[in-house]
C-alpha positions as a Markdown table, in Angstrom:
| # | Residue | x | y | z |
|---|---|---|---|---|
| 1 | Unk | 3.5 | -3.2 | 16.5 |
| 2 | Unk | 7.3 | -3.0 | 15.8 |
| 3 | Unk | 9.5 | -0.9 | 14.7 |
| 4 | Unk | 12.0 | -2.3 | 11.1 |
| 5 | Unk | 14.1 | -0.6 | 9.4 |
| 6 | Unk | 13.3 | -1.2 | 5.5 |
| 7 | Unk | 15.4 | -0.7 | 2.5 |
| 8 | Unk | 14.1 | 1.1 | -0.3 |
| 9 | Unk | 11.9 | -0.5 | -3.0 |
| 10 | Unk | 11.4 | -0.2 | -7.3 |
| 11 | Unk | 7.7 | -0.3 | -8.1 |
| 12 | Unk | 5.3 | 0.3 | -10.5 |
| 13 | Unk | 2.2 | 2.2 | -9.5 |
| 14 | Unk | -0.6 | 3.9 | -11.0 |
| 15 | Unk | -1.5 | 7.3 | -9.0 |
| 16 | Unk | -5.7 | 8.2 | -9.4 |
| 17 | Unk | -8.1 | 10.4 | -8.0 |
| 18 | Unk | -11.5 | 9.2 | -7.9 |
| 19 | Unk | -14.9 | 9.1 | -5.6 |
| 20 | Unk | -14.5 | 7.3 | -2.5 |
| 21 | Unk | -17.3 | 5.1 | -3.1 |
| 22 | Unk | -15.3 | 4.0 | -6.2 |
| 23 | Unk | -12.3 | 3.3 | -4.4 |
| 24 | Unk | -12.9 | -0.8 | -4.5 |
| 25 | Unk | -12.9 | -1.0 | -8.3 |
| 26 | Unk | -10.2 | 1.3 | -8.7 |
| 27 | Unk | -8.0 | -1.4 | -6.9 |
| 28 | Unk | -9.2 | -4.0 | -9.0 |
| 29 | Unk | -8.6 | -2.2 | -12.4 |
| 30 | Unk | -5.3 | -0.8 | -11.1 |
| 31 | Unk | -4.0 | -4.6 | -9.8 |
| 32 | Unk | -5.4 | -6.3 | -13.0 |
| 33 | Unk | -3.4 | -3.3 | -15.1 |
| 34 | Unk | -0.5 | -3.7 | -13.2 |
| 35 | Unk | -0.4 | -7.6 | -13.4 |
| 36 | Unk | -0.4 | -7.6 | -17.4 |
| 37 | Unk | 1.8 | -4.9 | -17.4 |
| 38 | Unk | 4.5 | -7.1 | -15.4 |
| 39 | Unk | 3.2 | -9.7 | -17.4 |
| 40 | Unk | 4.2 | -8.6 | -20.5 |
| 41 | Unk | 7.6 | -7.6 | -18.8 |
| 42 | Unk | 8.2 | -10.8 | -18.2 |
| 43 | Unk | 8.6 | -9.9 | -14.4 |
| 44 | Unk | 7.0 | -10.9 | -12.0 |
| 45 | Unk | 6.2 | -8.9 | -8.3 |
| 46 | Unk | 8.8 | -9.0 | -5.3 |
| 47 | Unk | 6.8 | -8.7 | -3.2 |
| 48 | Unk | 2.8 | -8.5 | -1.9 |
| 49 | Unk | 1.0 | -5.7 | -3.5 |
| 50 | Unk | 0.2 | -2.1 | -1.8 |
| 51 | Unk | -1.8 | 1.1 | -1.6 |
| 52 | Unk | -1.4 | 4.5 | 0.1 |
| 53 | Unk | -5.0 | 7.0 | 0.2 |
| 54 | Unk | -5.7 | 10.6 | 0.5 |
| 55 | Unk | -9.2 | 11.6 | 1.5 |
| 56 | Unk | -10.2 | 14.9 | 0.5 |
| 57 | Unk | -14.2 | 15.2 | 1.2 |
| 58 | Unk | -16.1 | 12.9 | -1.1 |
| 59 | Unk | -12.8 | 11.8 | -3.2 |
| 60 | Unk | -9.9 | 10.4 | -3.0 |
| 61 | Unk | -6.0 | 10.0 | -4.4 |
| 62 | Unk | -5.1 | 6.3 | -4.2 |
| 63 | Unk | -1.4 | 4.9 | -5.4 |
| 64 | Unk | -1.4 | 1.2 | -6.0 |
| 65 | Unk | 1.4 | -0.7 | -7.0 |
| 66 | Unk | 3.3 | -3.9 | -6.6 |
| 67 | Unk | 7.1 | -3.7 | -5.3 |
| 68 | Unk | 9.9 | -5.1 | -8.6 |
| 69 | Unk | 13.0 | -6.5 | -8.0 |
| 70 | Unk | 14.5 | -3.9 | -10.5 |
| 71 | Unk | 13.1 | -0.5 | -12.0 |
| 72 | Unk | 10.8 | -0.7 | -15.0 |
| 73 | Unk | 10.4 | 2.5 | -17.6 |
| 74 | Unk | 6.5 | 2.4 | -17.0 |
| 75 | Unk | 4.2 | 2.7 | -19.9 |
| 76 | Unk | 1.2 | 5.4 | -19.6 |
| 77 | Unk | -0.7 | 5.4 | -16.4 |
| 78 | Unk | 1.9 | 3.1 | -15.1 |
| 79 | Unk | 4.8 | 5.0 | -13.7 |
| 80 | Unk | 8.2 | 3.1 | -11.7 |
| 81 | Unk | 8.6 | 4.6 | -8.3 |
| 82 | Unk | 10.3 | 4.1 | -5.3 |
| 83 | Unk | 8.9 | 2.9 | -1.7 |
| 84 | Unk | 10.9 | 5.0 | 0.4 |
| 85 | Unk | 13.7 | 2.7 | 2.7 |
| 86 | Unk | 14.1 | 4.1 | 6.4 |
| 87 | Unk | 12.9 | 3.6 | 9.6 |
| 88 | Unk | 9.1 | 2.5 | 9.8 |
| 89 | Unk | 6.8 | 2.0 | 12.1 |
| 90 | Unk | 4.5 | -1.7 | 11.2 |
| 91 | Unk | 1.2 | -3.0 | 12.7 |
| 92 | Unk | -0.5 | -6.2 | 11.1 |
| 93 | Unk | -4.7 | -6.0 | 11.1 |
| 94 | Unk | -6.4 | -9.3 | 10.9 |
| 95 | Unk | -10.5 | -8.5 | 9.9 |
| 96 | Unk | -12.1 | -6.7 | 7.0 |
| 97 | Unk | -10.3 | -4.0 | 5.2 |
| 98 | Unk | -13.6 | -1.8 | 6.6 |
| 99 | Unk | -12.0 | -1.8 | 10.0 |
| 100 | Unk | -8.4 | -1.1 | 8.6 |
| 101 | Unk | -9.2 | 2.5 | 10.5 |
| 102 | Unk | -8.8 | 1.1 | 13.9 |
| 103 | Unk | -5.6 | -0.3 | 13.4 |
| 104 | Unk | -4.0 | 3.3 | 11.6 |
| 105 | Unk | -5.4 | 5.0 | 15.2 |
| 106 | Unk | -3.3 | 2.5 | 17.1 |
| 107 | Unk | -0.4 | 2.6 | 15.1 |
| 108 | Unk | -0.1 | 6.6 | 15.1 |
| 109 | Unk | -1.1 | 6.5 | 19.2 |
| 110 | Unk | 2.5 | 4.0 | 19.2 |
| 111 | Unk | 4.3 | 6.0 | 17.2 |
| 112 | Unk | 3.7 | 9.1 | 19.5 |
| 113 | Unk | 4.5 | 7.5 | 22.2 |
| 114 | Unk | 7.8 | 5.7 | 21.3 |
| 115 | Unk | 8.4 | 9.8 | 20.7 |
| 116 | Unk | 8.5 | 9.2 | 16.8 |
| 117 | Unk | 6.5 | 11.0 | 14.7 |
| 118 | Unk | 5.5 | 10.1 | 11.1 |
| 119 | Unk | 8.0 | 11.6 | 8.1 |
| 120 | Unk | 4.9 | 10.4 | 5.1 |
| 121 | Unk | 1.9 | 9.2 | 4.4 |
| 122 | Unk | 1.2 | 5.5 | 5.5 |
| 123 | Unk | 1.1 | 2.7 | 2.9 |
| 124 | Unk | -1.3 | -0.7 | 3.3 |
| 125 | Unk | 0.3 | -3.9 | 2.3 |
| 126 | Unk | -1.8 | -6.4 | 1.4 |
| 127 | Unk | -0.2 | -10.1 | 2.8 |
| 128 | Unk | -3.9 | -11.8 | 1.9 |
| 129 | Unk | -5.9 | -12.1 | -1.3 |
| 130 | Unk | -9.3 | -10.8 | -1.0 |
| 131 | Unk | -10.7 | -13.1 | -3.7 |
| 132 | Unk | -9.6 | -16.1 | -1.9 |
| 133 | Unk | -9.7 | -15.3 | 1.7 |
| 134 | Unk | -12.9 | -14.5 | 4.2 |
| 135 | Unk | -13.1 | -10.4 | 5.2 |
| 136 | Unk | -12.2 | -11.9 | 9.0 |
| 137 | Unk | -9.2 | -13.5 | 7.6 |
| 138 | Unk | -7.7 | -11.0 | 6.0 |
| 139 | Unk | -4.0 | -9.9 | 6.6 |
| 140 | Unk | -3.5 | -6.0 | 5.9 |
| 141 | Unk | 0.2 | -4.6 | 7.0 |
| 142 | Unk | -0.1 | -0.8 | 8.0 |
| 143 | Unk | 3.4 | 0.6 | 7.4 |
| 144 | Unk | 4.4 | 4.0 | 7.7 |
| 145 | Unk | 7.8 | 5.9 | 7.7 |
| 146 | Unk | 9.1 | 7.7 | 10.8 |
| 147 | Unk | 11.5 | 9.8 | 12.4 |
């Protein structure tokens, strides 16, 4: 776990709220969206691609997105954004994205006790591609802003 100071980010994202258990093609059909949407921007990402979730009993608000060297205007679901720059706290899980929670208990237990406290939700940024990697391979950066 470290501490980086991160300067602030253009993205395009697409904000949903959906059941948890659809929460894996939601990804998929926001990535894929995205990735022709950059496409036909003639851009192409700046960076790996990321996701921040809200749990709210049985659903769910997930914003996916892929950082852009400069803003884009967006085009219906698709808005541009910013990835806030600042001071965050990072930790790096190595496994399945199903034990992803261990690594957010860690990182907020840290950031406590460095006598920060978080100033935003935290964001997952995805180093490995699921399609082409094993779950116990996978690289997932948890990354969240703090004061």
């Amino acid at each position: 776990m470290e501490i980086t100071d991160l300067p602030s980010q253009p993205v395009v994202a697409i904000k949903v709220s959906a059941p948890r258990e659809k929460m894996a093609d939601e990804i998929r059909r926001i990535y894929t969206a995205l990735a022709a949407y950059m496409q036909a921007q003639g851009v192409e990402a700046a960076g790996p691609p990321y996701a921040s979730f809200q749990f709210v009993g049985d659903q769910m608000t997930l914003d996916a997105g892929f950082p852009v060297a400069e803003a884009l205007p967006g085009e219906g679901e698709i808005v541009a954004g910013e990835l806030p720059g600042g001071k965050h706290a990072v930790s790096l899980h190595v496994g399945p994205f199903d034990q992803v929670g261990e690594t957010y208990e860690a990182l907020f237990r840290w950031i406590a006790e460095q006598g920060l406290r978080p100033a935003g939700g935290p964001r997952e940024v995805y180093l490995t591609d699921p399609q082409s990697t094993t779950p116990d391979q996978l690289r997932t950066e948890v990354v969240c802003l703090v004061r």
